[in-house]
N, C-alpha and C positions, 0 to 999 in steps of 0.2 A: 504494500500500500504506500502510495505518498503519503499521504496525513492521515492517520490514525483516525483523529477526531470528523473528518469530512473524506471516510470512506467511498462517495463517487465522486469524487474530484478523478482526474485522469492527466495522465504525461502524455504531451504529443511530442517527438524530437520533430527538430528542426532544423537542418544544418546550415550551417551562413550561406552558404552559397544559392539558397532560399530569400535571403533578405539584404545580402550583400551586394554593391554593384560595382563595376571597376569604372575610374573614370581616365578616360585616356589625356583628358585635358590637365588635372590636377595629378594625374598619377598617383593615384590612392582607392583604397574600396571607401563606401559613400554607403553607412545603412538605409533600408529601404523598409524599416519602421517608422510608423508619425506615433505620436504621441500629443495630439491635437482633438483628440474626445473629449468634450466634458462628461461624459458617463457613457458606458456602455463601450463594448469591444466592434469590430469589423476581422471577419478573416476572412481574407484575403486568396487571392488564388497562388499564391506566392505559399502562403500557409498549409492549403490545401496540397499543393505537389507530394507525390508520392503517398498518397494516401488515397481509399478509397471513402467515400464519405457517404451514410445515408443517413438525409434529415427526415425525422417521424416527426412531422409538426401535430396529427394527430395525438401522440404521447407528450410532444413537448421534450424532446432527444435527440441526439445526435450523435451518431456512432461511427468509428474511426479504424480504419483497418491500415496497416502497410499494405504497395503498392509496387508493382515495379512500372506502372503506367507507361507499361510499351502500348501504345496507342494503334503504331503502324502494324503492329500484329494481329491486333485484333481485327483491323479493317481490313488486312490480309486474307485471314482464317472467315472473316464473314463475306469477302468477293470468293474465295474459293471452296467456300459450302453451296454459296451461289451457285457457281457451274456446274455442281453435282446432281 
């Protein structure tokens, strides 16, 4: 568990290269977090990468799988179920 006391709370990693960006002009990475809410979170499709996501707005949840989001695979494997 993360926090004992707030058993569903959940960890999502997120590796910089998620929210980091290189700037060729300043030569440096530039994060690619605001912290400009006054309440309330936004995630992001930056946040989303690598994960699968299904939101139960019915329940009021949001469920989080690791991914390898090969994209081009899957629209591979579904043109060539097609031609079968």
């Amino acid at each position: 568990l993360v926090d004992a006391k707030n058993p569903q709370d959940i960890l999502v990693a997120m590796p910089a290269t998620h929210y980091m960006e290189y700037s060729v002009e300043y030569d440096i990475y530039k994060p690619r977090i605001y912290f400009t809410q006054k309440s309330d979170a936004v995630l992001g499709a930056n946040f989303m990468m690598g994960h699968d996501i299904l939101f139960d707005a019915e329940k009021g949840r949001i469920g989080f799988s690791e991914s390898d989001c090969d994209y081009m695979s899957i629209v591979q494997n579904a043109a060539s179920s097609t031609r079968d």
